[in-house]
N, C-alpha and C positions, 0 to 999 in steps of 0.2 A: 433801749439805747442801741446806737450802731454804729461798729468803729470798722476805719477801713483795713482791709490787709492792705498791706504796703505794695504797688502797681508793679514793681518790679521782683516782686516774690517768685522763686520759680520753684516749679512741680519738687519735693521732696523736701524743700525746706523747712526748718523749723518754727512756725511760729508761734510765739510767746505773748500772752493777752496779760491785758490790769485790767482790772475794773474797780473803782471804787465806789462808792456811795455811803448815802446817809441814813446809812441800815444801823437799825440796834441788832445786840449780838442773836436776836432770834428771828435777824429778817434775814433772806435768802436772795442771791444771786446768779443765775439758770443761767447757760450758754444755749446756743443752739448747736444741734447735734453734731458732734465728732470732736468736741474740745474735753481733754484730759484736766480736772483739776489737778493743781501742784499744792494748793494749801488756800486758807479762808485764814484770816486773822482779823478780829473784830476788837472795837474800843469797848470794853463796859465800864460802868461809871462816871462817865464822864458824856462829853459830845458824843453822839451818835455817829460812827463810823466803819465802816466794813470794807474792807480788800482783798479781791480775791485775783489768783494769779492762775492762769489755766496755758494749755499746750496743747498742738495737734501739727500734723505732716500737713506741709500742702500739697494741693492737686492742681493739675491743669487749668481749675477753673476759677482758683484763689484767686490770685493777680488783681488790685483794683477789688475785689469783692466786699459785700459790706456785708458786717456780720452781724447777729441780732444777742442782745442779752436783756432780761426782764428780773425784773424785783419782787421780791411779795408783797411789797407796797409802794406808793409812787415814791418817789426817793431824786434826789441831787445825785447824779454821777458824772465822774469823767475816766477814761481810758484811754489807752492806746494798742498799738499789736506791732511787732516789732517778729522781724524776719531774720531766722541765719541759715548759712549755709552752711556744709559739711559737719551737720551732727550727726553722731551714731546713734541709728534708730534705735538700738536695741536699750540703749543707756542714753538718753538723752537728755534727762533734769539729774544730776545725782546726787545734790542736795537742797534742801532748801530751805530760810527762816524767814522769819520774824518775831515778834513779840506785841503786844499791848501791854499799856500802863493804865491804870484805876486814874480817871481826872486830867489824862494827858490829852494833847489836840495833838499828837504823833503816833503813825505806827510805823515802826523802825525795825530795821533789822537785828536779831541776837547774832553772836559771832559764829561765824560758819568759816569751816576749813576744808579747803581743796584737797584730793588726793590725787587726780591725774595730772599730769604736765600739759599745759598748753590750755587750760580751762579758762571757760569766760565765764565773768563772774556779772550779772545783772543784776542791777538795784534797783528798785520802786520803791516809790516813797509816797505816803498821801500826808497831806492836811487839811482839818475838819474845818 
């Protein structure tokens, strides 16, 4: 699959990947090189479902670029990639959830609590 960076992304920016598909919890979803996973959370039990969220700085040559991810088996996916600006490199995910349920067609967020002032809170959400 290949999602676009957002065309107006500029060098140093954060950007923020989903990917879902219709992985069971022992199928696998690869970025290509320089994206940091943030967490995998998988359905078992139930419909086959997998999400995984990743992160990486951009460069010069992000902008517009299409980015490549592969499954360990062919698979249903959809993603997006989403850009910010003015995040601190050093600390730049500082928390992050989800959960799965046994039989559910959702994977949802567990509750997560901010501790800096001024935090942006992102949500993804899939359904199978």
């Amino acid at each position: 699959m290949r999602l676009a960076v957002p065309p107006e992304t500029q060098a140093g920016d954060l950007l923020l990947a989903t990917v879902t598909a219709r992985l069971s919890s022992r199928g696998r979803i690869s970025p290509q090189g320089g994206w940091r996973r943030v967490r995998e959370t998988s359905n078992v039990g139930g419909p086959a479902l997998t999400q995984a969220v990743y992160y990486k700085f951009a460069d010069a040559s992000d902008p517009g670029r299409l980015q490549t991810w592969h499954f360990s088996s062919a698979a249903g996916a959809a993603g997006g990639v989403l850009a910010f600006g003015g995040v601190d490199p050093d600390a730049p995910i500082q928390a992050a959830s989800g959960k799965y349920s046994a039989n559910s067609r959702y994977i949802t967020a567990a509750p997560l609590v901010t501790v800096e002032p001024d935090s942006l809170v992102a949500i993804r959400e899939a359904e199978n």
